[in-house]
C-alpha positions as a printed NumPy array, in Angstrom:
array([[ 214.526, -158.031,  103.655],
       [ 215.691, -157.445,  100.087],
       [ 219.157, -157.797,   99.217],
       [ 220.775, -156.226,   96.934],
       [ 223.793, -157.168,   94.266],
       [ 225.049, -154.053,   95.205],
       [ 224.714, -150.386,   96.804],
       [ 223.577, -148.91 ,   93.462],
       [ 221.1  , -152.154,   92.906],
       [ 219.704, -151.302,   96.397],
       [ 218.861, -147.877,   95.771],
       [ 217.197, -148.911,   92.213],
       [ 215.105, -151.361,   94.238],
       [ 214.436, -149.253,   97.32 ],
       [ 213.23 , -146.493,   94.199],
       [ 210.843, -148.759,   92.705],
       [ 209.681, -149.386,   96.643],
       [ 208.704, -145.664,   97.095],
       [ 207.409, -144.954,   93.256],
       [ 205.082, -147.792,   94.364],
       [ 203.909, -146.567,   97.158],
       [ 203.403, -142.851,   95.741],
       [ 201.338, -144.349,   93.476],
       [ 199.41 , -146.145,   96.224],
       [ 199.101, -143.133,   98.139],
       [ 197.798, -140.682,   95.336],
       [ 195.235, -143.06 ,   93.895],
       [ 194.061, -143.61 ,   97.903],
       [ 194.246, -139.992,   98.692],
       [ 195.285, -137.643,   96.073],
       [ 198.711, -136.843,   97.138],
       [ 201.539, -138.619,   98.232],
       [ 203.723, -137.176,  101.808],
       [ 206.966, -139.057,  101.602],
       [ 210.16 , -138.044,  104.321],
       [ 213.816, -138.93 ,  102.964],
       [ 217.34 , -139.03 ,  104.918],
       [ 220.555, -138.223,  103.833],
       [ 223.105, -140.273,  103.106],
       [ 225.099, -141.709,  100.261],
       [ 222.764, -144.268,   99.512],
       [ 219.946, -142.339,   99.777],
       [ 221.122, -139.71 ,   97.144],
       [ 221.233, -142.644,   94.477],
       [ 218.134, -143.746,   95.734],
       [ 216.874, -140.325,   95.045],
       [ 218.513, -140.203,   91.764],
       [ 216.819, -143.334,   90.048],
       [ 213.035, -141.984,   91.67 ],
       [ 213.646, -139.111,   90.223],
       [ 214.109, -140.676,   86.811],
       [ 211.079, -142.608,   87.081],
       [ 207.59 , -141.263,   85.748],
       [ 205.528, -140.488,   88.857],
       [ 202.778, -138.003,   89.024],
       [ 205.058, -135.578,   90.605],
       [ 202.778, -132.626,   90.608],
       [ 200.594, -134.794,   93.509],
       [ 203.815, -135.914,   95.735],
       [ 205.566, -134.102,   98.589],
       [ 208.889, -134.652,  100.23 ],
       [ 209.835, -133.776,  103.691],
       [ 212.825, -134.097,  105.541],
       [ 213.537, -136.809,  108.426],
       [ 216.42 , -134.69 ,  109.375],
       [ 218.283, -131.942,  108.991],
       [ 221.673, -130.255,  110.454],
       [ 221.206, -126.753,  111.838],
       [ 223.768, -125.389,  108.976],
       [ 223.217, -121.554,  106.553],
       [ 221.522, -122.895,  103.022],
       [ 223.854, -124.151,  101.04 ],
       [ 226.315, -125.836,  103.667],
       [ 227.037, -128.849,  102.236],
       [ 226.59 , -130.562,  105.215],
       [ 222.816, -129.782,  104.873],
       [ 220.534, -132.776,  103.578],
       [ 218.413, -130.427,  102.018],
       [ 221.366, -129.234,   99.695],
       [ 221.106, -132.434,   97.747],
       [ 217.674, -132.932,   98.026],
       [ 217.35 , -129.626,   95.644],
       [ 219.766, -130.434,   93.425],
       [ 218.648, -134.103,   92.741],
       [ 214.64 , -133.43 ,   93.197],
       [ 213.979, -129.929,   92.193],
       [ 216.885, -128.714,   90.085],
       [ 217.885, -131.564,   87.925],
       [ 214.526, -133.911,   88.925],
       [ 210.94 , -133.274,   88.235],
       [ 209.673, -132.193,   91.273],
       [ 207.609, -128.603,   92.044],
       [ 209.912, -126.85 ,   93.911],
       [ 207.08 , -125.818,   96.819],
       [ 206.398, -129.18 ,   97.099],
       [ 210.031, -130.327,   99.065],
       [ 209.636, -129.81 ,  102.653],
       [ 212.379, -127.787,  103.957],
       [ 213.423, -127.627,  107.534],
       [ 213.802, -124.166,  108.763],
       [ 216.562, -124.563,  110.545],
       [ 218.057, -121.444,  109.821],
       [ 215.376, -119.891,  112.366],
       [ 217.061, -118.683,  115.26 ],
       [ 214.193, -120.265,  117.743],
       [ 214.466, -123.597,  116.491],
       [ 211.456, -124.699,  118.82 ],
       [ 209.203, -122.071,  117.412],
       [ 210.938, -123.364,  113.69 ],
       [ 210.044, -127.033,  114.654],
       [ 206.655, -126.408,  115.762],
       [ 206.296, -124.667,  112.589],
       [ 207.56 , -127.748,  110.614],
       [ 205.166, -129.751,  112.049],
       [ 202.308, -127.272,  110.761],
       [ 203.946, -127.545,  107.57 ],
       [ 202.905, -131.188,  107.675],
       [ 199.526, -131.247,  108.952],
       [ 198.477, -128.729,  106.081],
       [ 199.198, -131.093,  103.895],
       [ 198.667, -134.69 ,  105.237],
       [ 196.123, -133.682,  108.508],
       [ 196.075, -133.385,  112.251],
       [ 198.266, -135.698,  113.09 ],
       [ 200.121, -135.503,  110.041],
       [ 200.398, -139.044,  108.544],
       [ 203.205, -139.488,  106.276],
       [ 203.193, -142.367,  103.752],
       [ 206.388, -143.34 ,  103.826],
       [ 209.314, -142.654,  105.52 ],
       [ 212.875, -143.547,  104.151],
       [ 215.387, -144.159,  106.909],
       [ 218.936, -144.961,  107.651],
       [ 220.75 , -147.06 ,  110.389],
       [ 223.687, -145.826,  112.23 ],
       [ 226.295, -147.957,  113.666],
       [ 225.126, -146.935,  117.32 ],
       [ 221.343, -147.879,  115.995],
       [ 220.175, -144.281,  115.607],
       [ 218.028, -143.626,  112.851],
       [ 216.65 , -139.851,  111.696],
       [ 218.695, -137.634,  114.442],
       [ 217.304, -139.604,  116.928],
       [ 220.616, -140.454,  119.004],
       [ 221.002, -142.537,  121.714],
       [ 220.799, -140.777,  125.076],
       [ 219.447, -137.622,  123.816],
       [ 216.206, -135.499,  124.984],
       [ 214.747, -135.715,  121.187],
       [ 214.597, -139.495,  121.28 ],
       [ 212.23 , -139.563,  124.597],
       [ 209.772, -136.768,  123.155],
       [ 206.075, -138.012,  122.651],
       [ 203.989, -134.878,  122.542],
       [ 205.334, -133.435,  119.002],
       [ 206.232, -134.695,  115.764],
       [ 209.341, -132.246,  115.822],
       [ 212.006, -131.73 ,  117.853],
       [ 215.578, -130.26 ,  118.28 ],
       [ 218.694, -132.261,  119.545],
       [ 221.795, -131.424,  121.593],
       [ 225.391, -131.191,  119.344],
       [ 226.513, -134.429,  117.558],
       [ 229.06 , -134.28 ,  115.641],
       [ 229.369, -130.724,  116.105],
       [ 225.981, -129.578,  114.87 ],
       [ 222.522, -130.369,  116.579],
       [ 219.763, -131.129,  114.202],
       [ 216.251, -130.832,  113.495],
       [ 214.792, -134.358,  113.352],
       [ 211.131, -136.205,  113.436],
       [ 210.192, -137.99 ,  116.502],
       [ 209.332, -141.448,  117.468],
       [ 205.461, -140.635,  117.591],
       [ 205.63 , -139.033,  113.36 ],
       [ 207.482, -142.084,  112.648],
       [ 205.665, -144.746,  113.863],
       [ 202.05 , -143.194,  112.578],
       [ 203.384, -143.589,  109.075],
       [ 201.762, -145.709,  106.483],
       [ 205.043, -147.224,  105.73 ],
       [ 208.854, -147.339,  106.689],
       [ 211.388, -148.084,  104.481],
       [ 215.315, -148.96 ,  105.936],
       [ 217.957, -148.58 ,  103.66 ],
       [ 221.129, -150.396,  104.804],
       [ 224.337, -150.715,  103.506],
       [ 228.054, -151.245,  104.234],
       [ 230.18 , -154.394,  106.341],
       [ 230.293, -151.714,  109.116],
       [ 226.191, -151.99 ,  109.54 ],
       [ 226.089, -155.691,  109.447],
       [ 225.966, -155.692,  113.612],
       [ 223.276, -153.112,  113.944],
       [ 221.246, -154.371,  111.264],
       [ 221.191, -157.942,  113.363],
       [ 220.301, -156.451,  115.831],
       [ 217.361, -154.711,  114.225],
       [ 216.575, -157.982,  112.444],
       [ 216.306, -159.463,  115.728],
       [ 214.543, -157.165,  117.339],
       [ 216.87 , -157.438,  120.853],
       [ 218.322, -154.326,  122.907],
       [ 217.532, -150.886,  123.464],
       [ 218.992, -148.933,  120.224],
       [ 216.677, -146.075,  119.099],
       [ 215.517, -147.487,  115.779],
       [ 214.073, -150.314,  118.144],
       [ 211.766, -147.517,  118.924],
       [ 209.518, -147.747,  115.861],
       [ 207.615, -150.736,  115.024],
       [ 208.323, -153.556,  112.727],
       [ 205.28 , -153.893,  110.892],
       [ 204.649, -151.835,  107.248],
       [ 208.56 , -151.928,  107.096],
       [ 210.533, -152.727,  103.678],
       [ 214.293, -153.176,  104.36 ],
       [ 216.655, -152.846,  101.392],
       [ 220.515, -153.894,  102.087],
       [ 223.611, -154.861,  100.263],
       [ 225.353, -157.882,  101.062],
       [ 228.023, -156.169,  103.415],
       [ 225.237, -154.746,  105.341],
       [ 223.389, -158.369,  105.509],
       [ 226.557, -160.457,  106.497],
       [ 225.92 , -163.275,  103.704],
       [ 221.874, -163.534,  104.628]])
């Protein structure tokens, strides 16, 4: 685990993580798949990439999530994701990932989404990275405990019930777990209990789900309670 001095020195070190790994992946393969979260955090993460001088025109960016929201809500991960990437960043616009969940059959839309994938990283789609959070009940992407989504093994898409008003389009365990790397981003006092807990490796949250091996974790000192 890396510690940070702060929440804006984590996301400059969890940047220079994924630029080093997109570099990785497009002198191994030719192009680098990445999938990002939202978040606070994230979005500076996002922010200092975006600064640094990748070969953009070789790297896509999926989502790990997304609310089922119109375009534009801002409320919608993807919202920011333009903005910071596309608009104001370096990256070809056809090369972020959108979730379509503005599809009215959301199955058909995350069946699609997984197509999306495998045309550009294979059958199964292999991403090289994928940047996650940690919420306080140990969910990471939208996969929540006690939902259907979480227990799903035969897709690398699927659809949740409501939380927090809105059900969501998320990645499953199985697309997780296949990729090259993982990479937790952790921050605030009010994570430090589920982040022990995912230290330790003891209980049944969901980002227990997805193995501990190829993982970078990147936290501030709230999040890592003084470790």
């Amino acid at each position: 685990m890396m510690v940070g001095a702060d929440a804006a020195a984590v996301a400059r070190q969890a940047a220079a993580g994924i630029a080093a790994r997109c570099e990785a992946a497009v002198h191994e393969h030719g192009r680098a798949l990445i999938a990002v979260s939202g978040g606070t955090t994230p979005w500076r993460m996002l922010a200092e990439l975006a600064t640094l001088p990748l070969r953009w025109e070789s790297i896509f960016v999926a989502q790990v999530d997304e609310r089922v929201a119109p375009q534009g809500d801002p409320r919608r991960n993807l919202t920011l994701l333009e903005q910071v990437l596309v608009r104001e960043g370096p990256l070809p616009a056809g090369q972020l990932l959108a979730m379509p969940v503005e599809d009215p059959d959301l199955e058909a839309a995350a069946r699609r989404y997984q197509a999306t994938l495998e045309s550009v990283a294979g059958v199964p789609a292999v991403l090289d990275l994928a940047q996650l959070g940690l919420g306080a009940d140990g969910h990471t992407a939208s996969l929540l405990p006690g939902d259907a989504a979480l227990e799903v093994q035969d897709r690398d898409v699927a659809i949740t019930a409501q939380y927090q008003g809105l059900r969501r389009m998320t990645l499953t365990v199985p697309a997780l777990a296949r990729a090259r790397e993982l990479l937790w981003l952790v921050t605030g006092a009010a994570k430090s209990e589920v982040l022990r807990r995912l230290l330790s490796g003891t209980g049944t949250m969901p980002a227990l789900r997805l193995p501990a091996r190829r993982a970078m974790l990147y936290a501030d000192p709230q999040a890592a309670g003084g470790r």
